[in-house]
BAZADREN-127535 format. One record per residue: residue number from 1; x, z, y of N, C-alpha, C in turn; residue in three letters. Coordinates in steps of 0.1 Angstrom, whole numbers. Last residue first. Layout:
<sites>
NUM;X;Z;Y;X;Z;Y;X;Z;Y;ala
...
</sites>
This chain:
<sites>
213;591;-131;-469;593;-120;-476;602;-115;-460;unk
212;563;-157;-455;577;-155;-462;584;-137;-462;unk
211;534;-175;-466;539;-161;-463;556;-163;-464;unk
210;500;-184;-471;512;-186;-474;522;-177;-463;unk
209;474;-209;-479;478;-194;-480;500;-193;-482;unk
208;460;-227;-458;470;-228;-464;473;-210;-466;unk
207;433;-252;-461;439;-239;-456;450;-235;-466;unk
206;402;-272;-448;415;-272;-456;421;-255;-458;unk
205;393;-298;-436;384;-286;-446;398;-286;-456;unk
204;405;-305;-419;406;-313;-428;396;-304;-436;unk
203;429;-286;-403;418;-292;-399;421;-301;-413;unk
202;431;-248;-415;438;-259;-412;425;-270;-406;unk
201;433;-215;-415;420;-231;-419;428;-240;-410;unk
200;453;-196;-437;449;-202;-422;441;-210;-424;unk
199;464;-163;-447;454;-172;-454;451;-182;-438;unk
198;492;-151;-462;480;-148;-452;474;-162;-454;unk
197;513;-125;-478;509;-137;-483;492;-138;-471;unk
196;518;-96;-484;526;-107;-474;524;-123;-473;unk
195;507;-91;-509;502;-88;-497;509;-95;-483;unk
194;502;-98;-534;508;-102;-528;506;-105;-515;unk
193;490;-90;-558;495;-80;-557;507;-84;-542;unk
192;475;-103;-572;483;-105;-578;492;-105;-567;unk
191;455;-100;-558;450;-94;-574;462;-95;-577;unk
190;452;-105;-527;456;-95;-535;459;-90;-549;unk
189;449;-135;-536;462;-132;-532;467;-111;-533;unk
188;425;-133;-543;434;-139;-555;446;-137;-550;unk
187;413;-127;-518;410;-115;-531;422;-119;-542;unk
186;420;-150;-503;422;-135;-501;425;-127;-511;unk
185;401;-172;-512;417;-168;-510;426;-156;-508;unk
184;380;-158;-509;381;-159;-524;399;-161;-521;unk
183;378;-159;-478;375;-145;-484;379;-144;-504;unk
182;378;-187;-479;387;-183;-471;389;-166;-482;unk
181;364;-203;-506;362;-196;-495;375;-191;-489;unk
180;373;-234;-525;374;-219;-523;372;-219;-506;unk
179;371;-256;-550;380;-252;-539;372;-234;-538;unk
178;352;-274;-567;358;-264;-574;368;-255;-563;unk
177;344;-291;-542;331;-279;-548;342;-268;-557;unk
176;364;-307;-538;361;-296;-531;349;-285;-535;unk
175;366;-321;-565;375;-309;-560;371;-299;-553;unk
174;341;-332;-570;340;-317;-573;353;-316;-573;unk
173;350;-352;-548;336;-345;-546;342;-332;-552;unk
172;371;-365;-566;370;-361;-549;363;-349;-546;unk
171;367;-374;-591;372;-361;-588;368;-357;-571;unk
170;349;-400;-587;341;-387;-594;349;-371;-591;unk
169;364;-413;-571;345;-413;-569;342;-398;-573;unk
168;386;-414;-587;386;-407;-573;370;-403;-568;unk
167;375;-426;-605;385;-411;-610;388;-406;-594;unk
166;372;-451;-599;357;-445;-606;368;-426;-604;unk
165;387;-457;-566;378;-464;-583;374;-453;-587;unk
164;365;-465;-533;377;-460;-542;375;-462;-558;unk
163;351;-468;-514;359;-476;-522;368;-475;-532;unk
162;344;-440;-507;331;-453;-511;343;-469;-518;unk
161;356;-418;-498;360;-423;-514;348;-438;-520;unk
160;351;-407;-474;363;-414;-478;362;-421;-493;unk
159;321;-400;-482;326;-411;-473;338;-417;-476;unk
158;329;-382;-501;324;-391;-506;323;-404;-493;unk
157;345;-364;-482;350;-368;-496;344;-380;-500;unk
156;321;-356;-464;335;-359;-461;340;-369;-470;unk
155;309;-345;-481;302;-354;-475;311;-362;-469;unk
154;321;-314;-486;318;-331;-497;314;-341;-495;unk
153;325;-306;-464;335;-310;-467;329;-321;-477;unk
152;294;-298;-463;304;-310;-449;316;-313;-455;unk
151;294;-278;-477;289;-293;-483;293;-299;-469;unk
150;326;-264;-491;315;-265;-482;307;-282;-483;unk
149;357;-247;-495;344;-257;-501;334;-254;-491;unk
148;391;-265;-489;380;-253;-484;366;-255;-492;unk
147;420;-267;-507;406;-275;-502;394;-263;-504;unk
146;454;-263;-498;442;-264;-509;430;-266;-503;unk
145;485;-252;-503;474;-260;-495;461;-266;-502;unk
144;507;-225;-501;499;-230;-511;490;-238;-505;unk
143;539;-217;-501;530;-222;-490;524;-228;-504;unk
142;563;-189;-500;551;-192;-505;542;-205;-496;unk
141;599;-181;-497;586;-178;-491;576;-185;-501;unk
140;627;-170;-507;622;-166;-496;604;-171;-490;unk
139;625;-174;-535;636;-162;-530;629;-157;-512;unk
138;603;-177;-562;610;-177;-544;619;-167;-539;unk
137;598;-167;-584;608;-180;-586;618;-183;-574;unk
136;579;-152;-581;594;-145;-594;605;-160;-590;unk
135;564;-157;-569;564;-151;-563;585;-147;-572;unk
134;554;-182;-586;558;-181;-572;561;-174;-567;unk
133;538;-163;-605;553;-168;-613;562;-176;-595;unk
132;521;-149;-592;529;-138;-600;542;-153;-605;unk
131;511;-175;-588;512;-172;-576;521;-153;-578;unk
130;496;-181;-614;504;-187;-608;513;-184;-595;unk
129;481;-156;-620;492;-161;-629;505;-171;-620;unk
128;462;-165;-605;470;-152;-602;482;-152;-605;unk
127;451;-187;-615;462;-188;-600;466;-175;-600;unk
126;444;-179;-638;455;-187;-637;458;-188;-620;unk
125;420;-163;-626;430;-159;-632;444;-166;-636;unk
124;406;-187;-621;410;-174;-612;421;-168;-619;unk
123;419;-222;-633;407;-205;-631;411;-197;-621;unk
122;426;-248;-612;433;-240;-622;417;-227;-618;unk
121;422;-272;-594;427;-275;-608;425;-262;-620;unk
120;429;-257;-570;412;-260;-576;411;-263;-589;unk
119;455;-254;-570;446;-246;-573;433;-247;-575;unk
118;462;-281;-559;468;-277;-574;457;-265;-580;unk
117;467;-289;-536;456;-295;-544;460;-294;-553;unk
116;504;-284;-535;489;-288;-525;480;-293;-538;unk
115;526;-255;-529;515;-264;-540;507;-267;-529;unk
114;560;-245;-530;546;-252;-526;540;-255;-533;unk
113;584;-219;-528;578;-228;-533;560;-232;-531;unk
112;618;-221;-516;609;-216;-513;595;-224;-522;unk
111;641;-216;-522;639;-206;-511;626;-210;-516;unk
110;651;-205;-561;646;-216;-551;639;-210;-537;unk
109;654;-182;-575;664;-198;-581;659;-207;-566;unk
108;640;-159;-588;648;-165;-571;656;-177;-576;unk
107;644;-162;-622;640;-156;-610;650;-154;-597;unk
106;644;-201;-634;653;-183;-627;645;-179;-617;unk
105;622;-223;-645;633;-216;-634;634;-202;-633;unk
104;599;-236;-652;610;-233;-659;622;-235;-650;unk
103;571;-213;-652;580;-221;-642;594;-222;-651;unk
102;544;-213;-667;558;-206;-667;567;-215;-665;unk
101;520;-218;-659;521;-208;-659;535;-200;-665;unk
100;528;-244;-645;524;-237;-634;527;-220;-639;unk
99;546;-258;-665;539;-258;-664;535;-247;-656;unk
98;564;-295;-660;568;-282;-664;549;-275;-661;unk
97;588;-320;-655;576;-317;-659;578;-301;-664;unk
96;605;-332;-622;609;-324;-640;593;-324;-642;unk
95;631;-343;-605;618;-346;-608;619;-339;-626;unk
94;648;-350;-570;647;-344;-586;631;-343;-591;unk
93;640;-384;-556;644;-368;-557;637;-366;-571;unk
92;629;-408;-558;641;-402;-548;637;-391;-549;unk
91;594;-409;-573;608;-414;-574;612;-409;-558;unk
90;570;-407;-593;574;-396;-579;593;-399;-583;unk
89;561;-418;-615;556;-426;-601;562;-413;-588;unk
88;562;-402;-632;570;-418;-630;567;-423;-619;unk
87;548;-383;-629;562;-382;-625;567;-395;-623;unk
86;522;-392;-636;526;-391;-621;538;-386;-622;unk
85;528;-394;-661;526;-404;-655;530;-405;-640;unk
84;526;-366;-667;543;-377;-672;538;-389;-662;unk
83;518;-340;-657;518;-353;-657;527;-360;-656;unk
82;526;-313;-642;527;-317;-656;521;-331;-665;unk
81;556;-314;-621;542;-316;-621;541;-318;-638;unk
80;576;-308;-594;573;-309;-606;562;-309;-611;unk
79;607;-324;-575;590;-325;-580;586;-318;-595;unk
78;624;-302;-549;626;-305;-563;604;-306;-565;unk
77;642;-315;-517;632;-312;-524;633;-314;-544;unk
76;661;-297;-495;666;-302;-510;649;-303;-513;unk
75;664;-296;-459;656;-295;-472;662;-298;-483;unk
74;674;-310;-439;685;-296;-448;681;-294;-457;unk
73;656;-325;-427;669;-332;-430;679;-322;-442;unk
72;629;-323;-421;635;-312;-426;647;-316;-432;unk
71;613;-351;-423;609;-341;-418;619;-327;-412;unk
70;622;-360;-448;621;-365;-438;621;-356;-424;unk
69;613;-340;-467;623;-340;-470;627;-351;-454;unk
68;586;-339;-465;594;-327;-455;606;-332;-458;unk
67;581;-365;-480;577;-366;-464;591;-349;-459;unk
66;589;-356;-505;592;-369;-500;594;-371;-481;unk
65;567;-338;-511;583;-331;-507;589;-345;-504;unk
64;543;-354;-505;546;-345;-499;558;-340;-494;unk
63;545;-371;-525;542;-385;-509;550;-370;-502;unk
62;550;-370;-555;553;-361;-546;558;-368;-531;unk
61;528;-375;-570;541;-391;-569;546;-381;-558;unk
60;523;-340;-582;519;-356;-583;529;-365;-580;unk
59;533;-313;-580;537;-324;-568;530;-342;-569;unk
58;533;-289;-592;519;-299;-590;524;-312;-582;unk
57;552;-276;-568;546;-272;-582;533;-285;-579;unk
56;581;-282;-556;565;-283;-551;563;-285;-566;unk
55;607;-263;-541;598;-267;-553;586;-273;-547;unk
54;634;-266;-524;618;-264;-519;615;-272;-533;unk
53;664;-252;-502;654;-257;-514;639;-254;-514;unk
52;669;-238;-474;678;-254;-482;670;-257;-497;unk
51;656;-222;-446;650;-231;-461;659;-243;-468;unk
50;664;-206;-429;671;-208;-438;669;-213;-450;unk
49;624;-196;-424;642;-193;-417;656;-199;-430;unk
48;600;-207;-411;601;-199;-424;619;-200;-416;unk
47;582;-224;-399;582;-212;-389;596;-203;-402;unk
46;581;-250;-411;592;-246;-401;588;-236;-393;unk
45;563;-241;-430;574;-245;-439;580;-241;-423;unk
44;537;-245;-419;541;-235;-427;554;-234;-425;unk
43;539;-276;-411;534;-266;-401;540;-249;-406;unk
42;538;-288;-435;551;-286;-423;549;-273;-413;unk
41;512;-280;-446;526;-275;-453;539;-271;-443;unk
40;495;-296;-424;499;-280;-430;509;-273;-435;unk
39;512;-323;-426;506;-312;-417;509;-298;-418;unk
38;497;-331;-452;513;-325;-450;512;-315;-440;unk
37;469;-323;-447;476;-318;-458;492;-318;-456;unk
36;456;-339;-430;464;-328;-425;468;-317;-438;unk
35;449;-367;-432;434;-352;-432;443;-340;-434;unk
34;470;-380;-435;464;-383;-423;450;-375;-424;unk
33;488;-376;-457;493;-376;-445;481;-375;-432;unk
32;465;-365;-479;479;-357;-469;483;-360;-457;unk
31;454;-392;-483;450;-377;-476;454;-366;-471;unk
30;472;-406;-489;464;-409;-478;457;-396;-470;unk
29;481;-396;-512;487;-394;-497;487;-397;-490;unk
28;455;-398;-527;462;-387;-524;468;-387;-511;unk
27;461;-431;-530;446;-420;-521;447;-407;-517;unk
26;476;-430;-546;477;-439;-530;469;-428;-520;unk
25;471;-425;-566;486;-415;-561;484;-420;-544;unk
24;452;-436;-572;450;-422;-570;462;-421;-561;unk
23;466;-463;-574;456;-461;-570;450;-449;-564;unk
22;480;-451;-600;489;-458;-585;477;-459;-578;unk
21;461;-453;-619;471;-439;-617;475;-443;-603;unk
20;458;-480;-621;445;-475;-618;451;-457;-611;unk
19;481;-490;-630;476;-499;-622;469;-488;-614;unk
18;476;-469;-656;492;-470;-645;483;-478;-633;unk
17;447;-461;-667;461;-468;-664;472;-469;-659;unk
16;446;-424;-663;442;-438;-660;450;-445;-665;unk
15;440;-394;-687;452;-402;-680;444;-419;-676;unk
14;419;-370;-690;420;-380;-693;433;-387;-680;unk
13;413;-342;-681;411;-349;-693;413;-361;-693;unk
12;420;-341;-649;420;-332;-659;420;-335;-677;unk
11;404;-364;-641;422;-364;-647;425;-353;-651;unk
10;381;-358;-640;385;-366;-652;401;-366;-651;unk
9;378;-318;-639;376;-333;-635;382;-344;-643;unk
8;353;-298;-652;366;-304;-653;366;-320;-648;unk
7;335;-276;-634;332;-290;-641;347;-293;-639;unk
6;327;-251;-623;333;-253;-636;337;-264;-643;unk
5;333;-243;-585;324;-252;-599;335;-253;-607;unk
4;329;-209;-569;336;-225;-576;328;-233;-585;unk
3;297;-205;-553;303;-204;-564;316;-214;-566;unk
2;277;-213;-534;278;-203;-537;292;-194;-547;unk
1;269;-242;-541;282;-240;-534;285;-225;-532;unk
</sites>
């Protein structure tokens, strides 16, 4: 636990069934809504000023821009994510496929842009990348939510996931091992040069880096 882990998870490689996809999508926003993933985001999102649009990169069946869009009556939410599957399953509101390291949007085109449980997904260097193309896309702020590592968090994981089917069993766990220190949040937000950008521990073994200009 000294280290992210390298192990690719299965939806990383490999698509479920639909039946078995809907299943994940469930367990996701189970865990948003109620282990403080939306939460956080909201939490973020209404200190920020004059927010009418909101990307969510990675959005999955997007439970998330769905919910602020509830939440945040003025919001415009847009889903994007590079899974065709989970788009079909992220219905009422705009919805595109696209890819983290080249957003297909205008520089400043949108106030503001989110990711949950996207960055464990990606290297060091691809979140730099990623967070250099959030930074070209937002006009006004940044909210990234992502999973703390530690072995209380995995113990966590695998409790929640004793029912769950085989692509949650196995991703759960080494999400949070492939997650991040508070201090690794940091260093990836300076490398790419983005110092207005601060780092919180949310509850949930969680934390949200994130900042408005």
């Amino acid at each position: 636990m000294s280290a992210r882990s390298t192990d690719l998870e299965l939806l990383d490689v490999e698509t479920p069934p639909r039946r078995d996809l809907v299943r994940v999508a469930g367990y996701l926003a189970f865990v948003n809504r109620w282990l403080g993933g939306t939460n956080a985001v909201a939490r973020e999102l209404g200190k920020m000023s004059g927010v009418r649009t909101l990307l969510d990169v990675g959005a999955g069946a997007a439970d998330i821009p769905l919910d602020l869009a509830r939440r945040f009556p003025g919001v415009r939410p847009v889903a994007m994510d590079l899974s065709p599957g989970m788009l079909l399953l992220a219905r009422g509101l705009p919805r595109l496929r696209g890819d983290v390291r080249r957003l297909p949007f205008r520089d400043g085109s949108v106030d503001v842009v989110i990711a949950t449980h996207l960055f464990h997904h990606l290297k060091d260097d691809e979140i730099v990348l990623a967070l250099l193309e959030f930074d070209r896309v937002a006009r006004h702020g940044i909210i990234v939510n992502d999973l703390l590592r530690s072995r209380r968090a995995v113990l966590w994981i695998r409790l929640l996931s004793l029912w769950a089917n085989r692509w949650v069993k196995f991703d759960g766990p080494l999400s949070v091992k492939r997650g991040f220190t508070v201090p690794e949040v940091d260093a990836l937000a300076r490398r790419a040069g983005l110092y207005w950008l601060w780092t919180k521990v949310h509850f949930g073994h969680r934390f949200t880096l994130a900042g408005e200009r």
